[in-house]
C-alpha positions as CSV (number, residue, x, y, z in Angstrom):
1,X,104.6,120.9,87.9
2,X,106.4,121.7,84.4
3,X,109.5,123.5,84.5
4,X,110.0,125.9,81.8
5,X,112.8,128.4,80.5
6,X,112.2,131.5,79.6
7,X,113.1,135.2,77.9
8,X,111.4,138.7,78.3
9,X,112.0,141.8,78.9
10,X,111.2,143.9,82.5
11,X,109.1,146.7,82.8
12,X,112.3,148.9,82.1
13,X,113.2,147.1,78.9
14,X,116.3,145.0,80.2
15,X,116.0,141.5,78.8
16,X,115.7,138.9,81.2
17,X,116.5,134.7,81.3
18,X,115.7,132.3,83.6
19,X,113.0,129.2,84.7
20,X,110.4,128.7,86.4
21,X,107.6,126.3,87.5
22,X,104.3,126.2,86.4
23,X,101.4,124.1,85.9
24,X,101.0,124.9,82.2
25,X,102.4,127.1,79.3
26,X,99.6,129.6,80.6
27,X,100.6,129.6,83.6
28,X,103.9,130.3,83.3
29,X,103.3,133.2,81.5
30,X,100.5,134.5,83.7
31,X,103.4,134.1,86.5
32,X,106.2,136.3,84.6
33,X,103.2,138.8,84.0
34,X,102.4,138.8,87.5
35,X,106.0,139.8,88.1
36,X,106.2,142.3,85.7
37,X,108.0,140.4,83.0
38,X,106.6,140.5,79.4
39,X,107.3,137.2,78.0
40,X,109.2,136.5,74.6
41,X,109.6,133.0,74.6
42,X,109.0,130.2,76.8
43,X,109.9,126.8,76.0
44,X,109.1,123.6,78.6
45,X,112.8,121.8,80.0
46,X,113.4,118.8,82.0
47,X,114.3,119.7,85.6
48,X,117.8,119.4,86.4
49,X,120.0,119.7,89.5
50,X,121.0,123.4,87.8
51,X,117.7,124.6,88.1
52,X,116.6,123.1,91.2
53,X,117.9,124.1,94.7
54,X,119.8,121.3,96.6
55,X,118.4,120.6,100.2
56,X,119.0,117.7,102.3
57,X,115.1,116.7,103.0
58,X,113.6,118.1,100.5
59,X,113.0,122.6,100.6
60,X,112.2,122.1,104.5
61,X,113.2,126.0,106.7
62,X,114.9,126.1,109.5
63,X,113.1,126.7,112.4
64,X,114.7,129.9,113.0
65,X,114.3,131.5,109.6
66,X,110.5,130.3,110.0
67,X,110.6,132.2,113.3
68,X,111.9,135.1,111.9
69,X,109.6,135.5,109.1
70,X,106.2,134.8,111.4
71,X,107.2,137.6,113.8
72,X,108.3,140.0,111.2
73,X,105.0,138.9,109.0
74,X,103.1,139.8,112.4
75,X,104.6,142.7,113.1
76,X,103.8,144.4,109.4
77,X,100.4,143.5,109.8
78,X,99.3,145.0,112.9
79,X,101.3,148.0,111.3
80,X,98.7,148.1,108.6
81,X,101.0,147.0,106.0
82,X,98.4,144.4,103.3
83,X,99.3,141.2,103.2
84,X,100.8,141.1,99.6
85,X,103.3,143.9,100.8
86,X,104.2,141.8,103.4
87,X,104.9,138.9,101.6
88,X,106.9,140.9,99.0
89,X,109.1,142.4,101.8
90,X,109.7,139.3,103.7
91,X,110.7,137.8,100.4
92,X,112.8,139.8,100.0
93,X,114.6,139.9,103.0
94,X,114.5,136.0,104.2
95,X,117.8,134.4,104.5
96,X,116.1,131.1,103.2
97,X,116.2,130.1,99.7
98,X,113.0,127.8,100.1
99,X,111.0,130.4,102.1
100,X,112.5,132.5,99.6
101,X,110.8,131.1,96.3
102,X,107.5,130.0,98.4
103,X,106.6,133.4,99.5
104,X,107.0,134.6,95.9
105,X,104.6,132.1,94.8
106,X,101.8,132.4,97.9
107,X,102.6,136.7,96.3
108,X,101.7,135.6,92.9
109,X,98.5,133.4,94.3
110,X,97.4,136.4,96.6
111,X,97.0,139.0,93.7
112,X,95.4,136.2,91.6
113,X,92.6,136.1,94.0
114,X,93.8,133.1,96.0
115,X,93.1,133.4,100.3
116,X,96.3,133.6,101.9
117,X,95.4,130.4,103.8
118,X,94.9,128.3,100.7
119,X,98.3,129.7,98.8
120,X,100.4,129.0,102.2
121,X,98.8,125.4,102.1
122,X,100.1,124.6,98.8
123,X,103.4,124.3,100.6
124,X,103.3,122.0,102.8
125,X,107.2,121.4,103.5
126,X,107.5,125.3,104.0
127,X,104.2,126.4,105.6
128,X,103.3,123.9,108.7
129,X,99.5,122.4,108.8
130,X,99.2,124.6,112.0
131,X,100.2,127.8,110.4
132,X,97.5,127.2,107.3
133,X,95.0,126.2,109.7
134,X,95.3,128.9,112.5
135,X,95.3,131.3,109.4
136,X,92.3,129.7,107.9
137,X,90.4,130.6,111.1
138,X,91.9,134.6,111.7
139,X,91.0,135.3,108.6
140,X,87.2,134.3,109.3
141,X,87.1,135.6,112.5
142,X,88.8,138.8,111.1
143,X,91.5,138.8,113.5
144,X,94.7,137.9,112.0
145,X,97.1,140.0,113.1
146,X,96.4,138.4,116.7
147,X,96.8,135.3,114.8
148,X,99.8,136.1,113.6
149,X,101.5,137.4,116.9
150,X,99.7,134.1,118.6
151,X,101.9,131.8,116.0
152,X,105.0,134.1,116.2
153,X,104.7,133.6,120.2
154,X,104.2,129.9,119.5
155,X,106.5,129.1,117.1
156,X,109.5,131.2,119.5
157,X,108.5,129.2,122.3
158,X,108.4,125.4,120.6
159,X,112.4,126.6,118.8
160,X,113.5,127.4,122.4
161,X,112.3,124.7,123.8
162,X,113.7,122.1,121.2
163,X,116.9,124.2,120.7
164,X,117.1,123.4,124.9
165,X,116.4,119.8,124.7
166,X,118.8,119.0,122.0
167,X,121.1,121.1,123.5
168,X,121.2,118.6,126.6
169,X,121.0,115.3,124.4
170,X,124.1,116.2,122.1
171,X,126.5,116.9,125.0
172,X,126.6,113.6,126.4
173,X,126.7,112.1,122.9
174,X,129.7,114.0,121.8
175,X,131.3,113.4,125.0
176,X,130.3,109.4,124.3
177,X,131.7,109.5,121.0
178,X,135.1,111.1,122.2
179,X,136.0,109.0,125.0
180,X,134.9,106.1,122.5
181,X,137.5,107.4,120.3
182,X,140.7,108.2,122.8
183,X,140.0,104.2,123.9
184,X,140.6,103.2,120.5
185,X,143.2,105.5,120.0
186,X,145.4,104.0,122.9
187,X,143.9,100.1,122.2
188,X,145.3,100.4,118.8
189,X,148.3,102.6,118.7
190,X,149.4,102.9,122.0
191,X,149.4,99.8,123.8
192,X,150.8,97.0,121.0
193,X,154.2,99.8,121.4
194,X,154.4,98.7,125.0
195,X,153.8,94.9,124.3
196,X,156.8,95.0,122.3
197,X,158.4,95.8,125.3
198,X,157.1,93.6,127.7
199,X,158.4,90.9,125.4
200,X,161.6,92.0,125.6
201,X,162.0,91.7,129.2
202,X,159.8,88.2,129.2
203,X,158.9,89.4,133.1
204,X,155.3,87.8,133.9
205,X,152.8,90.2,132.8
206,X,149.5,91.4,135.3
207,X,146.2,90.0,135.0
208,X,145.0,93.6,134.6
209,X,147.6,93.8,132.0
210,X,146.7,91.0,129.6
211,X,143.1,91.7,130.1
212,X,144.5,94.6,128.6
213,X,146.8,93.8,125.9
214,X,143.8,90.7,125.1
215,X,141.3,93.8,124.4
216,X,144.0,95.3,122.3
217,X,144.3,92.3,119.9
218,X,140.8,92.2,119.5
219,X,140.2,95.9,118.5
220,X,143.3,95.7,116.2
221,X,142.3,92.1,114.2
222,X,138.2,92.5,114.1
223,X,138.0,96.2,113.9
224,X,136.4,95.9,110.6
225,X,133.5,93.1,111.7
226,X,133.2,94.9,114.8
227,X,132.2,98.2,111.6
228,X,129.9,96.1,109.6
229,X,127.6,94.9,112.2
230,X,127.5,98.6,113.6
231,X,126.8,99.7,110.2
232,X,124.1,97.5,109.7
233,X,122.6,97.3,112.6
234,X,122.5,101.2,112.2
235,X,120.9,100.5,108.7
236,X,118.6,97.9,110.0
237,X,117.2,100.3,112.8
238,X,117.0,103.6,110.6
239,X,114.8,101.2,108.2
240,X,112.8,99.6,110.5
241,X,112.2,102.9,112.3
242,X,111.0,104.7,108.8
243,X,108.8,101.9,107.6
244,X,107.4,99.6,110.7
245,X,104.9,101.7,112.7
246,X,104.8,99.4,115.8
247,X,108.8,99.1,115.8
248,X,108.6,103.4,115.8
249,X,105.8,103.1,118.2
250,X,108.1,101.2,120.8
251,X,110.8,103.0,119.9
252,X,109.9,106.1,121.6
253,X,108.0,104.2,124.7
254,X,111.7,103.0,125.1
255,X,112.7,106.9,124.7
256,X,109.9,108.2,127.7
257,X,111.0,105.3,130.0
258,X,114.3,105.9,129.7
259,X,115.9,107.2,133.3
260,X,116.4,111.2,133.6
261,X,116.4,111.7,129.7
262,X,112.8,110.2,129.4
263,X,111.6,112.7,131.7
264,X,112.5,115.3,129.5
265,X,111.5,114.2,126.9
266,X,107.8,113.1,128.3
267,X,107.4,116.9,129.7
268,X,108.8,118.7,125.8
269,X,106.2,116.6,124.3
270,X,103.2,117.5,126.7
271,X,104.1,121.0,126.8
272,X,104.4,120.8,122.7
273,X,100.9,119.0,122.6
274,X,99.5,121.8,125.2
275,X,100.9,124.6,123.4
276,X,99.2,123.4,120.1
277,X,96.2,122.3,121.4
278,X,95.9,126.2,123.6
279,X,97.3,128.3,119.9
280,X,94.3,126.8,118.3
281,X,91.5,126.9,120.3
282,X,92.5,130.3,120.5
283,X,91.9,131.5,117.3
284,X,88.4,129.5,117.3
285,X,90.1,126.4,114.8
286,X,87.4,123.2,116.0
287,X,88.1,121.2,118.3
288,X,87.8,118.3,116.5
289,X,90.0,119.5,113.6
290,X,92.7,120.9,116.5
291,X,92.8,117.4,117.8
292,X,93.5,116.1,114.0
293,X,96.3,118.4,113.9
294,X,97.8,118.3,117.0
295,X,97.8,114.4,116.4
296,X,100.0,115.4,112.8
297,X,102.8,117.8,114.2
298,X,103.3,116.6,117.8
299,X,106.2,114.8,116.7
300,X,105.6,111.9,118.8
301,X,103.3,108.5,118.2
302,X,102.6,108.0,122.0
303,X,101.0,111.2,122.0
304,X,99.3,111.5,118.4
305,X,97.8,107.6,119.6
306,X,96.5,109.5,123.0
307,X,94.7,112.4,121.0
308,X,93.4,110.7,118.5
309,X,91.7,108.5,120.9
310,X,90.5,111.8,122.4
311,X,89.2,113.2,119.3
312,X,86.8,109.6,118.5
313,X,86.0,110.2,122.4
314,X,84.7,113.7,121.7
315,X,82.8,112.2,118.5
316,X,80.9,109.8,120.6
317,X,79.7,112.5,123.4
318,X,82.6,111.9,125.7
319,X,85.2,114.3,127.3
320,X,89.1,115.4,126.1
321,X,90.3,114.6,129.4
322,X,89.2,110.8,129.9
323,X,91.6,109.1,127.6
324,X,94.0,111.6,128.8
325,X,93.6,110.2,132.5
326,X,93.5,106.7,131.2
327,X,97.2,107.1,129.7
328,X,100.5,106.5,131.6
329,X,102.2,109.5,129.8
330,X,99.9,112.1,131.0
331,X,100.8,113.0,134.5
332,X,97.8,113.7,136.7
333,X,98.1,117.6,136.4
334,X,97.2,117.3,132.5
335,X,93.8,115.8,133.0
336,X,92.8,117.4,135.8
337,X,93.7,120.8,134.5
338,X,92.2,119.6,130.8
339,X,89.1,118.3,133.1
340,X,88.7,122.1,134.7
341,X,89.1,123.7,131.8
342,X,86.3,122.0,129.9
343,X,83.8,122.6,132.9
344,X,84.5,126.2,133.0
345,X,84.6,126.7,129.4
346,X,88.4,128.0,129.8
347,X,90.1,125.2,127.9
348,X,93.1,127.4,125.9
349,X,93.4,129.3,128.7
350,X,94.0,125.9,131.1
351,X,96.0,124.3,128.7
352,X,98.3,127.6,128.1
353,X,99.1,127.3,132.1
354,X,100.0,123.8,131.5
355,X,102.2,124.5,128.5
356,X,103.9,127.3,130.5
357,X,104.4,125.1,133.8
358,X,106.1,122.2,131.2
359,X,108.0,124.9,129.6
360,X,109.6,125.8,132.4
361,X,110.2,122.8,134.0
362,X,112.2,121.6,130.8
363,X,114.1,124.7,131.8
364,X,115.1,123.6,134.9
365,X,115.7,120.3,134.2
366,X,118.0,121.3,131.3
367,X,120.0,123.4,133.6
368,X,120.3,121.5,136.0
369,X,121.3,118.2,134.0
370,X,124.2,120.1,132.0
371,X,125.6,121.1,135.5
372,X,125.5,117.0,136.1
373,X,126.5,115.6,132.7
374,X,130.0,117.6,132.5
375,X,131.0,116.3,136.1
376,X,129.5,112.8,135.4
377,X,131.1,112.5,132.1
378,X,134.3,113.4,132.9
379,X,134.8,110.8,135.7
380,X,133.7,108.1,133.5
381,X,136.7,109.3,130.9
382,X,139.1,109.4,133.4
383,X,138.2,106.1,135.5
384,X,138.6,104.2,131.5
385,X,142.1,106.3,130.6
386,X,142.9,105.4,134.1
387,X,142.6,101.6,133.8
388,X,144.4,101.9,130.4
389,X,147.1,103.5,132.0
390,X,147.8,101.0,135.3
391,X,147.3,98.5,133.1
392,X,150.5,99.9,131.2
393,X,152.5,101.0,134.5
394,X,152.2,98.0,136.6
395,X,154.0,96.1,134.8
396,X,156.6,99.0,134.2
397,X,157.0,99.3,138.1
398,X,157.9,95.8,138.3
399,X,160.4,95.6,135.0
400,X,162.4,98.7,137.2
401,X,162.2,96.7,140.5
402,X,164.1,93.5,138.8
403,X,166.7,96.0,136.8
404,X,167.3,97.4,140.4
């Protein structure tokens, strides 16, 4: 779209600059109508970073502020507010600059006759496939205020449960990175101060102690290699991992299989990919295009591989929970749950058990591994600062015994 710059005057006569974007010259003044601005002159400008907002990633929302706005949205309608109210007042009220200027422009599509499904869809970095398509199908079944509180509920649930699993990841990197950081600390500026004095005395040093002062050198003369291959074998891997499918693919096989973190990261993404699947077959979205979506937003290529596989199986006359069974990432309860579900015509409901017995196992195991990681962590800082520092007394000890 065009960006153009603009002067009117408001409904109350106060004359008013700014830009906006539009498909056309038309358009853009069939959008400052729309808002209640009577347009004086309008003249097309190159975008520029003084008219755009600055986002890292484009005008993504954060989770929260998306949470927010879905439980707020859902509580107006089933208050009878009309949907273009709705969107007026949440746009009015969202924290979010993105969410901001997106709801302004699904208000603008609404009263020009647009479904509120199709305007949301026009934004895909803002609105979620999930959310377009699970409003797609309440507003054919009539029923979007349950829709609404459905993907509210939804939406809370998958923020908790990545706010919990991050939660547990970071603290053992930041504890990593620090005790990384006090080694290097003493290795560099510590340590050569008491070679200097070892020197003086010329007393035969440790083995433990020139290990020591040996590891020193090293960090202190090839610091900077020891930087560039980090750097780009961090560059290398972030590349590969954006552009080589199978190298992303294994990537995360290594990330399931990994011991105790892999667990919890195999049960997010099942009870993810079970909430999904459960939200939409719910409010009646078919299966077949649940399966396609599910497959885009479960955030992991192990699974989206699984489902699509389900979907063709579907196509072809088979069941959802074959493929399911036939995959090392599906633990037995899945597919025999998925299985009962589909013989007694209960399949959201089945998969909504699973999703809540996932949920709260990632609960527990959460809990459970930040009561470990603090313990565990800080015996591994003090078993390395303790090495460093009988390295550096030993031979200390032995200087005193020959001045005595």
């Amino acid at each position: 779209m065009a960006m153009y710059k603009y002067v009117g005057r408001t409904a109350k006569g106060s004359l008013k600059r700014g830009t906006l974007e539009a498909e056309s010259r038309r358009d853009a003044i069939n959008k400052l109508r729309a808002q209640g601005i009577s347009p004086r002159e309008i003249k097309e400008t190159k975008p520029s970073i003084f008219n755009r907002d600055l986002s890292l990633g484009g005008s993504r929302v954060k989770m929260e502020h998306f949470v927010v706005y879905c439980r707020q949205f859902a509580t107006l309608i089933r208050a009878g507010v009309t949907i273009v109210d709705a969107t007026n007042i949440l746009a009015d009220q969202t924290e979010s600059k993105a969410l901001k200027q997106a709801l302004r422009q699904v208000e603008q599509d609404i009263r020009g006759g647009i479904a509120f499904s199709d305007a949301v869809e026009k934004h895909p970095k803002v609105f979620p496939p999930l959310f377009a398509n699970m409003i797609r199908a309440g507003e054919m079944t009539g029923s979007l205020d349950e829709t609404l509180d459905r993907m509210a509920t939804y939406f809370e649930k998958q923020h908790s449960l990545k706010k919990n699993v991050q939660s547990t990841l970071t603290y053992p990197i930041i504890l990593t990175v620090l005790i990384i950081g006090v080694v290097v600390f003493l290795l560099v500026y510590i340590i050569p101060q008491f070679m200097g004095i070892y020197e003086q005395f010329g007393s035969e040093l440790p083995a433990i102690t020139k290990l020591l002062l040996k590891i020193s050198e090293i960090v202190q003369e090839l610091w900077w290699l020891v930087s560039i291959i980090l750097a780009l074998f961090i560059g290398i891997f972030i590349f590969l991992y954006k552009t080589n499918k199978p190298f992303h693919y294994s990537v995360h096989v290594g990330l399931l299989k990994m011991p105790i973190f892999g667990k919890l990261l195999q049960k997010a993404a099942i009870a993810r990919m079970t909430r999904t699947l459960s939200s939409l077959f719910s409010s009646a979205v078919p299966i077949l295009d649940a399966l396609d979506i599910v497959a885009k937003v479960s955030g992991n290529p192990i699974i989206s591989k699984v489902v699509l596989e389900a979907r063709d199986n579907l196509e072809k006359g088979g069941t959802l929970s074959q493929p399911l069974a036939a995959h090392w990432v599906f633990p037995p309860l899945v597919h025999q749950m998925t299985a009962i579900g589909e013989e007694t015509g209960t399949l959201d409901f089945m998969l909504q058990k699973v999703a809540d017995f996932y949920e709260e196992d990632v609960d527990r195991t959460v809990n459970s591994l930040k009561s470990l990681i603090e313990p565990v962590m800080i015996v591994i800082l003090a078993t390395v600062v303790g090495f460093i520092v009988i390295s550096i007394m030993v031979p200390m000890f032995q200087v005193f015994t020959e001045i005595q």
